[in-house]
Structure formats: structure tokens, C-alpha cells
C-alpha positions as CSV (number, residue, x, y, z in Angstrom):
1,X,111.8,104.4,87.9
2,X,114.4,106.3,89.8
3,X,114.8,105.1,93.6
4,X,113.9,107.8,96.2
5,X,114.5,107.7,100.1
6,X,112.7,109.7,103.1
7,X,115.6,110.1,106.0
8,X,114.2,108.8,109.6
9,X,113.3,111.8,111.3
10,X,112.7,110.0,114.7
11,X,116.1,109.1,115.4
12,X,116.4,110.3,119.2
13,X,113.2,108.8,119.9
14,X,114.3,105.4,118.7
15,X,117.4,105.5,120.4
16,X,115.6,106.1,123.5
17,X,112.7,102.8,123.0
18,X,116.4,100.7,122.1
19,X,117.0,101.1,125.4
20,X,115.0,99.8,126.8
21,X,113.3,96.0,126.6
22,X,111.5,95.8,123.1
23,X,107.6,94.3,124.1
24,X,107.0,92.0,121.3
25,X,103.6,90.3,123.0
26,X,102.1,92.1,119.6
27,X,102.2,90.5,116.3
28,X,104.7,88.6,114.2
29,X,108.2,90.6,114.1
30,X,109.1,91.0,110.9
31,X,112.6,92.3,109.7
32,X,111.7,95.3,107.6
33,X,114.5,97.3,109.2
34,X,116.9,97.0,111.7
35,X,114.7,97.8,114.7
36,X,114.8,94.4,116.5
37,X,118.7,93.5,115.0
38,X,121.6,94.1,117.7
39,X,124.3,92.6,115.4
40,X,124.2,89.9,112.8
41,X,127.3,88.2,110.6
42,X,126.7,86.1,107.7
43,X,123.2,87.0,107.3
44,X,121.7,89.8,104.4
45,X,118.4,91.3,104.2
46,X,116.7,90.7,100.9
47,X,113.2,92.5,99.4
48,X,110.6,90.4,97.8
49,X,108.0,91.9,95.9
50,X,104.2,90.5,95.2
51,X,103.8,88.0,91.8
52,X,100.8,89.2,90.1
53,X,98.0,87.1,88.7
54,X,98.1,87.6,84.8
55,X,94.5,88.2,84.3
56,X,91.6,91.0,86.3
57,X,89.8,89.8,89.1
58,X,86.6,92.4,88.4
59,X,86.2,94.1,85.5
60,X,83.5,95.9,83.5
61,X,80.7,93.6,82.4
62,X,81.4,90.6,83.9
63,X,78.4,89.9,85.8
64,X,78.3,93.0,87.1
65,X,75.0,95.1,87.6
66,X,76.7,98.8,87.8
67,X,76.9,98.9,83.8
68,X,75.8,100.1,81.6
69,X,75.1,103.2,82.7
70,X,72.7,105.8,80.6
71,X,74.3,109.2,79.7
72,X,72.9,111.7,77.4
73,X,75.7,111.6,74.6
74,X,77.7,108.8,73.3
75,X,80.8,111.4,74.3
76,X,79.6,111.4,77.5
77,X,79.1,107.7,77.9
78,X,80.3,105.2,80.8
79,X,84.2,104.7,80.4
80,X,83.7,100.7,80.8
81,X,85.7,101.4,84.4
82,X,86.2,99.7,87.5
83,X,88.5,100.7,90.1
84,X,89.5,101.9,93.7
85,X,90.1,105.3,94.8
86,X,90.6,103.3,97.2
87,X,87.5,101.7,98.5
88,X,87.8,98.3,100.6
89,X,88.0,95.0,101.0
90,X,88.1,92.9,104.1
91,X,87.2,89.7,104.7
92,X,84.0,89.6,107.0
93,X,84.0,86.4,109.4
94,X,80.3,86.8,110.7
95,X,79.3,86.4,106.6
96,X,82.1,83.9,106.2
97,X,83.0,86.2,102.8
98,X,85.1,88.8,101.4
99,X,83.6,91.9,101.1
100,X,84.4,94.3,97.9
101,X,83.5,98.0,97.6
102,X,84.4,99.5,94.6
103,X,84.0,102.3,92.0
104,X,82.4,101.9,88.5
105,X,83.0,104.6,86.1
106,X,85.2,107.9,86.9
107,X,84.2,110.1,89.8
108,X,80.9,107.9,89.6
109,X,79.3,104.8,91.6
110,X,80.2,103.2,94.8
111,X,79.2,99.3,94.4
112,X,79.1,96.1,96.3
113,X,80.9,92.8,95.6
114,X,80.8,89.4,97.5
115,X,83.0,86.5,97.1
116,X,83.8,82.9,99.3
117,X,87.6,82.6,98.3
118,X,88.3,86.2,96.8
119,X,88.7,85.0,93.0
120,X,85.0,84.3,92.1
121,X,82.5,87.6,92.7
122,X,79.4,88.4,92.9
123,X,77.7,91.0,92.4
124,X,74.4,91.3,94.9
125,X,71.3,93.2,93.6
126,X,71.1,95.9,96.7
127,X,68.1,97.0,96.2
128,X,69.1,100.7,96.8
129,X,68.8,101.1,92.9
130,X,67.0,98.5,91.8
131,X,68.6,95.7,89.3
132,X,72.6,97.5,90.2
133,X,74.8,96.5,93.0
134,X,74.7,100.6,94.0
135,X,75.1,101.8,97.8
136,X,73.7,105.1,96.6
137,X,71.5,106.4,94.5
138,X,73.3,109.6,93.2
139,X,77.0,109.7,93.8
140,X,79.6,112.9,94.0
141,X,82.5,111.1,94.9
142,X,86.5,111.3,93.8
143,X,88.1,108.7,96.7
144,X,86.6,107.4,99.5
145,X,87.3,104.4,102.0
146,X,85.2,101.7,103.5
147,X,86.8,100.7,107.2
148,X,85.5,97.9,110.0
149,X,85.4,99.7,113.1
150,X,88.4,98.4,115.4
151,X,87.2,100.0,118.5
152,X,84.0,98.4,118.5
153,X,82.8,95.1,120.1
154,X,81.5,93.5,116.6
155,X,84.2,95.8,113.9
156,X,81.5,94.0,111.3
157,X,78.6,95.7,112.3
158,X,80.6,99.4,112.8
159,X,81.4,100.4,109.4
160,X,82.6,103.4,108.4
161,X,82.9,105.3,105.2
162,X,85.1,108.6,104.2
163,X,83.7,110.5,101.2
164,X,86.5,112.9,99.5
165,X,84.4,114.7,96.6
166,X,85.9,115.3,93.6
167,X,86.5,119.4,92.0
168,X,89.4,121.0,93.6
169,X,89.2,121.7,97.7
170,X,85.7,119.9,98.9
171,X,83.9,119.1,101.9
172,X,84.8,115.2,103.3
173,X,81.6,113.8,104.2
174,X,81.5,111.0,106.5
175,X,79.0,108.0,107.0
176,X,78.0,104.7,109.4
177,X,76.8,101.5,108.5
178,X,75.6,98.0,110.4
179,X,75.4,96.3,106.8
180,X,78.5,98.0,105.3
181,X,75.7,98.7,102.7
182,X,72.8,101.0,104.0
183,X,75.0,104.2,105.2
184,X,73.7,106.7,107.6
185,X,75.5,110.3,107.0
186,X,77.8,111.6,110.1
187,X,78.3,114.9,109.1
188,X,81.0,116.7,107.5
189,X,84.7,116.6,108.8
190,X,86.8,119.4,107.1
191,X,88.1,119.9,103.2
192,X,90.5,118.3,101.6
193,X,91.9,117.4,97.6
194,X,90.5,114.7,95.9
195,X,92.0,111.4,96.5
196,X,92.0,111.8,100.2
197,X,91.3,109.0,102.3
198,X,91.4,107.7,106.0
199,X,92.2,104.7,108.0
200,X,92.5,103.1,111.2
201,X,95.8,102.9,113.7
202,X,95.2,100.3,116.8
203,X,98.2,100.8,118.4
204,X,97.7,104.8,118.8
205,X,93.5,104.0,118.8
206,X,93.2,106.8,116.2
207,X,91.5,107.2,113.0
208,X,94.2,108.7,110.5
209,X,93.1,111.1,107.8
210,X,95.4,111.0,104.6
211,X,94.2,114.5,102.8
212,X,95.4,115.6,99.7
213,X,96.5,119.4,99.1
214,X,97.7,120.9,96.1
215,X,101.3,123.1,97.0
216,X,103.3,125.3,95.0
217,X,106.4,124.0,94.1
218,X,105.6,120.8,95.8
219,X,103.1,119.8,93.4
220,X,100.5,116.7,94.9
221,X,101.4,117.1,98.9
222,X,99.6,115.1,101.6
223,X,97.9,116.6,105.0
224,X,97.7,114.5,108.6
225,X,94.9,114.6,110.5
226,X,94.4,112.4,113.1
227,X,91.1,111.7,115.4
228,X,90.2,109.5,118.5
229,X,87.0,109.6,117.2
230,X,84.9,108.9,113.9
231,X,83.1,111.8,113.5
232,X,81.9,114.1,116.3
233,X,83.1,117.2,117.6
234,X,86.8,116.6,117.6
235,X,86.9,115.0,114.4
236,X,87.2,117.8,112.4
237,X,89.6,120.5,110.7
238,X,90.6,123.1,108.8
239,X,91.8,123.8,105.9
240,X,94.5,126.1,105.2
241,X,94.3,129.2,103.1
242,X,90.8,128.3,102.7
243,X,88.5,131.1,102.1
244,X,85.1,129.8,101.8
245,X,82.8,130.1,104.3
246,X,83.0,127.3,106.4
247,X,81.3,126.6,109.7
248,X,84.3,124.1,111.0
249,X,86.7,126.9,110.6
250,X,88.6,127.3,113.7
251,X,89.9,123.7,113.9
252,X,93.0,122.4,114.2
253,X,94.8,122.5,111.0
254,X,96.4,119.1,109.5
255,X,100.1,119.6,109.4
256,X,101.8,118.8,106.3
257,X,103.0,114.8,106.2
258,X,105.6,112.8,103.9
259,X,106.7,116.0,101.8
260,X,110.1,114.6,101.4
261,X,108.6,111.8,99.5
262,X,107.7,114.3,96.3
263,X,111.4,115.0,94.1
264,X,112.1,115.6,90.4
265,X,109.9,113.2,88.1
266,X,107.2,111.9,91.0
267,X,105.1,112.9,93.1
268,X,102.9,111.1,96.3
269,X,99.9,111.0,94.4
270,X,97.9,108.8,97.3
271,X,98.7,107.2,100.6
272,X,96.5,104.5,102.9
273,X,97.7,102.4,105.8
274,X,96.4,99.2,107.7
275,X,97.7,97.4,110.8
276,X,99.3,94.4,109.8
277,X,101.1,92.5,112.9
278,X,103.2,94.5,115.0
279,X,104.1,98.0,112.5
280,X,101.9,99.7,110.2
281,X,101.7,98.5,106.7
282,X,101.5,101.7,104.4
283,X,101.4,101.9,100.6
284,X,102.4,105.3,98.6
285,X,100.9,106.0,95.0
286,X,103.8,107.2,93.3
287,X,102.9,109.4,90.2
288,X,106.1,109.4,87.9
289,X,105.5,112.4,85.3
290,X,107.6,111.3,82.1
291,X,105.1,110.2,80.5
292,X,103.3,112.2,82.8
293,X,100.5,114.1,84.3
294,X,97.1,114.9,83.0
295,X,98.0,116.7,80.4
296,X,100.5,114.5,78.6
297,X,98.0,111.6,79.1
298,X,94.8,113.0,77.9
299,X,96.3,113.9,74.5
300,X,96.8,110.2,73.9
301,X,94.1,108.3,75.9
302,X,96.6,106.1,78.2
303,X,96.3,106.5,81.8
304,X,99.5,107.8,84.4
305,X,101.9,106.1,85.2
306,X,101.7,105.5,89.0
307,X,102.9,102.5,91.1
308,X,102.6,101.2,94.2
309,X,105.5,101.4,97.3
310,X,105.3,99.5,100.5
311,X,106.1,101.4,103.5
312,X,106.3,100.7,107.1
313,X,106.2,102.7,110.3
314,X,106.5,101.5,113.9
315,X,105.4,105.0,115.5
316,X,102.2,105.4,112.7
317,X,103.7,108.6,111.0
318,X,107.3,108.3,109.9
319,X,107.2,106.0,106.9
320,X,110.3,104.9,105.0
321,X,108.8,103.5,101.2
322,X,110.6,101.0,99.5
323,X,112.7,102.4,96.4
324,X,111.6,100.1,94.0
325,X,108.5,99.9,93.2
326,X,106.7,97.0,94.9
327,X,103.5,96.7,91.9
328,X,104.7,98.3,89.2
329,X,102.0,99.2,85.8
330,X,103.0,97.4,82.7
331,X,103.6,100.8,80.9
332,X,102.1,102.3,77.4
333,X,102.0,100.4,74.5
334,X,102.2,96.4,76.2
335,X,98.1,96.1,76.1
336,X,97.9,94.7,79.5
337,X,94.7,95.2,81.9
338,X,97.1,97.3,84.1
339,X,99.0,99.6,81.8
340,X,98.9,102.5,84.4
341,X,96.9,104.1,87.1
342,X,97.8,101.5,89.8
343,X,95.7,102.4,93.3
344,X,95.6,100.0,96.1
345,X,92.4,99.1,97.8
346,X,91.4,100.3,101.4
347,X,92.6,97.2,104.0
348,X,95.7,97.0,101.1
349,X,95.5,93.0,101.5
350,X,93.9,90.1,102.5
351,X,95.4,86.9,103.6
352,X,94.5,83.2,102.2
353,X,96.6,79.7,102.3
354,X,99.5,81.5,103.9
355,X,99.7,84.1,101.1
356,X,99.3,87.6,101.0
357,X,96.7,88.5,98.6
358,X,97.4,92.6,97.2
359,X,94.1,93.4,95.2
360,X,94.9,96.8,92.9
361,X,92.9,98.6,90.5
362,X,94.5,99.1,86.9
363,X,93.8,101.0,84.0
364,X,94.6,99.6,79.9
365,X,93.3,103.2,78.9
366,X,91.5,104.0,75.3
367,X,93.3,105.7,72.6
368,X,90.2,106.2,70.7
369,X,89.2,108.4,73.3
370,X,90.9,112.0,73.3
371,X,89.9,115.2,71.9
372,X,87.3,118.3,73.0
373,X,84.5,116.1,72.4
374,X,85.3,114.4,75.5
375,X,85.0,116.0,78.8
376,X,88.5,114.9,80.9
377,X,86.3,112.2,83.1
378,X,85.4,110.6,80.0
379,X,88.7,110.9,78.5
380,X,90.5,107.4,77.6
381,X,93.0,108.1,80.0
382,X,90.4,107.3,82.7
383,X,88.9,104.0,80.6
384,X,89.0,100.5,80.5
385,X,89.8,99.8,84.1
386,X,90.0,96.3,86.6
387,X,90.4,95.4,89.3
388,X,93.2,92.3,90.1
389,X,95.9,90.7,92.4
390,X,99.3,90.0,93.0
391,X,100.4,87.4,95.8
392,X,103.3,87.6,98.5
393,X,104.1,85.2,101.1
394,X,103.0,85.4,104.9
395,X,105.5,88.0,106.4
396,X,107.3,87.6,102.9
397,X,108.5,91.8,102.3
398,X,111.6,91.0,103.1
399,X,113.8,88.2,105.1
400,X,117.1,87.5,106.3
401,X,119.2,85.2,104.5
402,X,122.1,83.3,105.0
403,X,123.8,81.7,102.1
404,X,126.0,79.8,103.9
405,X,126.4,80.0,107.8
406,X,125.0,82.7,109.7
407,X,124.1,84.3,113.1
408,X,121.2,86.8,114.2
409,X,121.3,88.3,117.8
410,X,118.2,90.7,118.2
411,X,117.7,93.5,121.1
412,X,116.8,92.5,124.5
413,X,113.2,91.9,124.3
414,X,110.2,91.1,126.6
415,X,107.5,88.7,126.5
416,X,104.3,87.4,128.2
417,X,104.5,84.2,126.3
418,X,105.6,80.7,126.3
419,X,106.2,79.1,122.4
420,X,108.7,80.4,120.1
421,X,107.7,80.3,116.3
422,X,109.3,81.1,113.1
423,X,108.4,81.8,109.5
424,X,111.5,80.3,107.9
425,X,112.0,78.5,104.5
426,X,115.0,76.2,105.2
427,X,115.0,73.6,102.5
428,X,118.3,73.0,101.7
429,X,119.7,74.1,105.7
430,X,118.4,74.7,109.0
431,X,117.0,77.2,111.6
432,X,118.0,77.1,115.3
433,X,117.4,79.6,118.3
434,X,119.0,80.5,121.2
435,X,118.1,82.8,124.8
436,X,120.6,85.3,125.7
437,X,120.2,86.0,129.7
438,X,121.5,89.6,130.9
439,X,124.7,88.9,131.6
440,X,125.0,87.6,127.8
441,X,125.3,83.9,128.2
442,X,123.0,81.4,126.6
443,X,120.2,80.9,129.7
444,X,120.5,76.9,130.6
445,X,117.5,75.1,128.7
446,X,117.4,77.3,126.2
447,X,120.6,76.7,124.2
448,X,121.5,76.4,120.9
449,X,122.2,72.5,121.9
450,X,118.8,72.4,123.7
451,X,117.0,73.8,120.4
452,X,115.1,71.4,118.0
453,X,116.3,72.9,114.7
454,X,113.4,73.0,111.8
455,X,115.7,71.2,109.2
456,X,115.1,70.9,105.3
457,X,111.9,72.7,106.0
458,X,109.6,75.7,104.8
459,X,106.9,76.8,107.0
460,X,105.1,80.4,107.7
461,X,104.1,79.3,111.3
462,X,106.9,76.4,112.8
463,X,107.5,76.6,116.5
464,X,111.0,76.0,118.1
465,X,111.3,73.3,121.0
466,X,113.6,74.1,123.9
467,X,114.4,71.1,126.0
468,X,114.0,73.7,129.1
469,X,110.0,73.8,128.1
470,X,107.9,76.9,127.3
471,X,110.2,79.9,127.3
472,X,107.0,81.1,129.9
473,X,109.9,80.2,132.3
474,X,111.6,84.0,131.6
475,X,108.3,85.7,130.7
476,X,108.6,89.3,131.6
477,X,112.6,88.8,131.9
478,X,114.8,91.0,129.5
479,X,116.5,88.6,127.2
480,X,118.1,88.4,123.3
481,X,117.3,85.9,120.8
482,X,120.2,84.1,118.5
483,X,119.1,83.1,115.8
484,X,121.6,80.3,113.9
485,X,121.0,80.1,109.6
486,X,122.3,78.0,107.7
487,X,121.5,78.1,103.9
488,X,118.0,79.8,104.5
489,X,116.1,82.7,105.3
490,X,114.2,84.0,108.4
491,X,110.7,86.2,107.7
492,X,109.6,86.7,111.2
493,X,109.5,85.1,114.5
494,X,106.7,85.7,117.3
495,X,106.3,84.4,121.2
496,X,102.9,83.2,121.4
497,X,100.7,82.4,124.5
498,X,99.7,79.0,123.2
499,X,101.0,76.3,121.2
500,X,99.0,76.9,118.2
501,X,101.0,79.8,117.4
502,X,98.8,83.0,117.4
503,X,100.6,85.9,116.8
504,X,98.1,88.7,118.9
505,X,99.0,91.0,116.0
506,X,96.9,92.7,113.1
507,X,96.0,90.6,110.2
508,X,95.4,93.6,107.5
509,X,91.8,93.1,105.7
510,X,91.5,89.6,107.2
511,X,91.6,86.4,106.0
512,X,89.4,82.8,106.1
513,X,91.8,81.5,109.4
514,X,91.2,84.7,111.3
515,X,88.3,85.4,113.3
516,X,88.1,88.9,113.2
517,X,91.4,91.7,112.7
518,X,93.7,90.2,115.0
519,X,95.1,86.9,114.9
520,X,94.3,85.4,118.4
521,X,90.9,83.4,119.7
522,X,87.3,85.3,120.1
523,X,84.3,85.9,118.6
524,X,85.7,88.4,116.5
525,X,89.1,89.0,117.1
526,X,88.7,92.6,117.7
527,X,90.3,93.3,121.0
């Protein structure tokens, strides 16, 4: 796959917040880039991609009371798919589950999947169409995303549902929910392309709309919109160039977004975010077009060839993707569950026993199924589809790593709280730490000397001792951090308020040790 870059195009603005103190009082810092790094000698970064699981999570038939579903034709039968365009899943702590919606069969049903520890499903009669696990009775729907709502006082009894239909430019209908299964319609929001979908960005407090649009010479484009709001009178837009009759005409216009991710050969085929700690976690769908597009991949019956990017922004619109690809498909002719069409699911992951846990939809395709007799959503491009995992460490997308000896000295940075942790695997070395006053001399009690070092150890939450006490002593004071490595590597480090090590930050879809989206204490974990 050939590596592709988008240049920062916020570069005054972050030499302006370097400046100044860094507030790091949200979330695990993690060392995606060199936002928090003043200088370091001896130390790399390195890029770790997920493992996947060998076999599907949730797949056609297995349990499952979406299929089969009656068509008129055999031609025009169910294409034995499950997938997400992009869906959701979050893990809900009032149920004590996670919580699965997904899409069976091409542009057809949204339906409903339960599990306690995110391996084993089930798949709940609804009751909305008797004997399935169907949220609606008739569906129109290309992409669409299921969200908790952050701003509310219970996000578990708030959700909210974007529905992008599929045909060209369509109206985005949106939809409410106390159950996340009985959905109350909202109202329409504007048009987009199909695989359009929307998210949620705490640290602006807005709801982001990813919309697809269709652009000459660009090929598959993407469209901002962004809204305080879900639904209501300022959550809505326009669509350019669009000549239908439309009562929402008059709106703002999304303005184009991540153009410089499309080049020669690929193409940003679908885009969704989620808070994960301090940054935004984002993940591109990157179509690669030899083999290619539709056409190339109807005549055959295998599905595109599209993989998944990690991407990370710390102002919620410039993203920088990865240039490998962080889930790659297996490709045409290996037989694997997820030959091509790789989409990522709304909330992107989940986190359990200290892992990040990336559930993706996959396609194995049908070669049987191609010709006129087939209409192109029944083609075998779009058939034979699952839904499964790959795993990453806490923090793990990338760390610093000395292989020898090696120093760290970060920004000046500002904190409200009093216990320093790491996520560091030292096995064969050690970790130490360091406070840098102003005046850039180690602050008395907090030396390297006065550090106890985690030695021949690997933890994703290990707090630092100072033989000065909590480091509450310089809260709100601007200091560095040095960070000393020998023969190990450093993920993230945090300041937490107690000695149990909360973070504050934003924990993605959620996870069996959090009470709600953020790690810290509550009934929820929402504020």
C-alpha cells in the first residue's frame, strides 16, 4: 500500500499553545507526536499496530435472528452479511454489557447485539419485528451511527442515531433513544453521500458530522459539519450545488475536510472519530483502487480493498493518519473472513484487561455471485461479511523506546494533581522521573535520586514515588518532566488526583473498569 502524509496545517497555532504551560489534568498523554517532547537523546518513537483475532466475532447465522431474510428471487436473496457502516458499540455500565448495533445484509437492517465480555453475543428478540433482533421495521439506510450522549447526565439513556440513506445525495435523518433500541425520529439535518456518519468531540462539546460528497477530480471527498446541538434548529446544513428542493436550504454549508488525504491509487472512503484520553482518536477508510473500485470488483465478486488508518488530532480537525495501514484486509484470493471491505465500528474500540479491543467489519466476498442477474447490492462483492477484532495494548499506538540509555524532557506543563503514573514495559531496564523547576534545575524532592524507579517491570498504570510526597506540592506551578529509560519503552504518563491512578480522560466506547466515558469516579463517569 503506498504511504501517504497530510502536512499540519495548524502550525502557528501550535506554536502559540507551546508557549505556553501544556494543562495535562485531562487524560493519559500519549506520545503520538511530538506535542508534549522538548528534546529527547537516546530515545526513538516506535508504531505498534493491533494483532487480530484469527476467527469472526459475529457472523451470518450464528444465533442470529436478522436471517434469513425473504426476497422475491433467489438473485435477489440476502447476501449472508453482517457488517458496520459504521454502527456502534459501547460498553454500557448501567447494563453491565457491551452493546452491538450492526447491519445485516447490504443497505438493509439495523440489529441489536448484547454480550458480558465482548466475545460471546447475543442476539435479543426486540420485539419490534417479532422473532429478529430488528430496531426497525422497514429500513433505507447506507451508514449510520449509534452515539451515547456525552452532554447528558445518564450518556446511557441519551442515545442518538445518524441515518445516511443510501442512492446518491439523500436526506440524513436523525433519531433519540432512552433504550438505544426504541428510536424516536428528530427530524432531518441536511444531505450528504452515503457512508456519512457523525460523532461526538468533548473537548469542543460538539457533535461532528463526517459527510461524504462525491468531487470531480477528487473522487470520494469528505464534508465538516459541526453542531452544539443534536438536532434542532442549528443542527442543520446545506448542501452544495444541490438543486432539489429543500426546505433547510439556506444553512451553513459544510466546508470541505481532509482533501489532502485522497492521491493517486486511494481515496478517503469513510472517516469517524471518538475521544480517547487527552486527543481525538480518528480512523480513515482508505479505498486503494488497484484492484479497485466498484467496477473492477463487481466483475469478479470480491469486495474493495480498503483499510483502516489511525489518526490523531489534538484541535478535533487537523488529523495526521498513520502511513501504514493500522488493520489491513487479507487481500483476494487468501479465503479469509476479512479479505476486503474493512469499516471500523462507531466508538472505534473498547477497552478490556488492559487491552484495546478494535471490532471491524470484513468481507470474504462470493465469486459465484456476479453477472446482470444480480442487482450491485446483491453482487458478491458485497457478501459473506463479519464482524471481528484485533487487540492493542492500553495507550500501545506508539511508545518511546530506548535500547540502551536514554533521556525524555517534555514541555513545561501544568497540573492540578498529586501522583505521577506511567504506562511503561521495562523488563529487561528501568523507568525513572524527574521535575524540572523554571529555572531548569531538578526541584528538591523530586529528583532523579529521589525517584522510586519501576525496575524489571511491565505495567499500563504504575505510579512513580518521589521521596518529596505527592507532586500536589507544585500543582498549578509550570514545570518539565525527565523521563530516564533504560532498555524499555514509555506509552504514556498522566498526573492523577488520587492514588489509584485515574486518568480524567476519555476511554473510547468504554470498558468493564470504567463507570461511564471518562475514566475518573461517578455514577456514570460522564462529566
Amino acid at each position: 500500500m503506498r504511504p501517504f502524509r497530510i502536512s499540519l496545517t495548524w502550525t502557528a497555532a501550535v506554536v502559540g499553545v507551546y508557549a505556553a504551560p501544556i494543562d495535562i489534568n485531562v487524560g493519559r498523554q500519549l506520545f503520538v507526536d511530538n506535542y508534549l517532547v522538548e528534546k529527547s537523546d537516546g530515545v526513538v518513537r516506535h508504531w505498534n499496530k493491533p494483532v487480530k483475532i484469527d476467527t469472526p466475532l459475529v457472523w451470518p447465522g450464528a444465533g442470529m435472528k436478522s436471517f434469513p431474510t425473504t426476497r422475491s428471487t433467489p438473485e435477489d436473496a440476502t447476501v449472508n452479511l453482517t457488517c458496520a457502516t459504521d454502527g456502534g458499540l459501547w460498553w454500557d455500565p448501567v447494563m453491565k454489557r457491551f452493546r452491538l448495533w450492526y447491519q445485516a445484509d447490504w443497505c438493509g437492517n439495523i440489529c441489536y447485539a448484547e454480550s458480558a465480555d465482548g466475545i460471546v453475543w447475543n442476539y435479543p428478540d426486540l420485539g419490534i419485528v417479532p422473532g429478529t433482533n430488528r430496531l426497525f421495521e422497514k429500513d433505507n439506510i447506507d451508514s449510520w451511527s449509534v452515539t451515547p450522549d456525552y452532554a447528558s447526565a445518564n450518556p446511557y439513556a441519551a442515545w442518538k442515531l445518524h441515518i445516511s440513506a443510501p442512492g446518491g445525495v439523500t436526506d440524513d435523518g436523525l433519531w433519540s433513544s432512552a433504550d438505544g433500541i426504541h428510536f424516536t425520529p428528530l427530524g432531518l439535518a441536511g444531505r450528504s453521500g452515503d457512508r456519512s456518519t457523525s460523532y461526538y468531540d468533548p473537548f469542543r462539546g460538539v457533535w461532528v458530522f463526517s459527510l461524504r460528497e462525491g468531487r470531480k477530480g477528487v473522487g470520494r471527498a469528505r464534508r465538516y459539519f459541526a453542531s452544539r446541538t443534536f438536532g434542532g434548529e442549528d443542527c442543520h446544513w446545506s448542501w452544495p450545488k444541490d438543486k432539489k428542493p429543500d426546505a433547510l436550504k439556506g444553512y451553513p454549508v459544510p466546508e470541505e475536510w481532509l482533501v489532502a488525504t485522497n492521491g493517486v491509487r486511494r481515496s478517503l472512503y469513510s472517516f469517524n472519530a471518538v475521544a480517547y484520553e487527552s486527543l481525538m482518536l480518528g480512523v480513515m477508510e482508505i479505498l486503494y483502487n488497484t484492484p479497485g473500485d466498484n467496477g473492477d470488483c463487481e466483475k469478479v465478486g470480491l469486495p474493495k480493498q480498503t483499510a483502516l488508518h489511525f489518526t490523531f488530532s489534538r484541535d478535533g480537525k487537523t488529523y495526521e493518519p498513520r502511513t501504514d495501514a493500522d488493520i489491513a484486509p487479507e487481500g483476494w484470493g487468501t479465503g479469509k473472513w476479512d479479505t476486503g471491505y474493512l469499516s471500523c465500528i462507531g466508538g472505534i474500540c473498547v477497552i478490556k484487561d488492559e487491552r484495546l479491543w478494535f471490532y471491524y467489519s470484513g468481507l470474504r466476498g462470493d465469486g459465484a455471485r456476479i453477472g446482470k442477474k444480480y442487482r450491485w447490492q446483491r453482487n458478491g462483492m458485497y457478501s459473506n461479511g463479519s464482524i471481528g477484532a484485533a487487540t492493542l495494548r492500553r495507550d500501545g499506538f506508539a511508545g518511546m523506546v530506548a535500547d540502551g540509555r536514554g533521556e525524555l524532557l517534555t514541555k513545561p506543563l501544568v497540573f492540578d494533581g498529586g501522583h505521577l503514573f506511567v504506562n511503561a514495559e521495562c523488563r529487561f531496564g528501568s523507568l525513572a522521573a524527574e521535575v524540572v523547576g523554571e529555572d531548569g534545575l531538578p526541584v528538591k524532592g523530586f529528583t532523579r535520586a529521589d525517584c522510586q524507579a519501576l525496575a524489571r517491570g511491565d505495567s499500563t498504570k504504575a505510579e512513580l514515588v518521589f521521596a518529596g510526597g505527592p507532586l500536589s506540592a507544585l500543582a498549578g506551578k509550570p514545570v518539565r518532566l525527565r523521563f530516564f529509560l533504560h532498555c524499555g519503552t514509555l506509552y504514556s504518563f498522566w498526573v492523577s488526583p488520587s492514588s489509584k491512578g485515574e486518568s480524567r480522560g476519555y476511554v473510547a466506547g468504554g470498558g468493564p473498569a470504567y463507570p461511564g466515558l471518562r475514566d475518573m469516579p461517578g455514577p456514570t463517569g460522564s462529566r
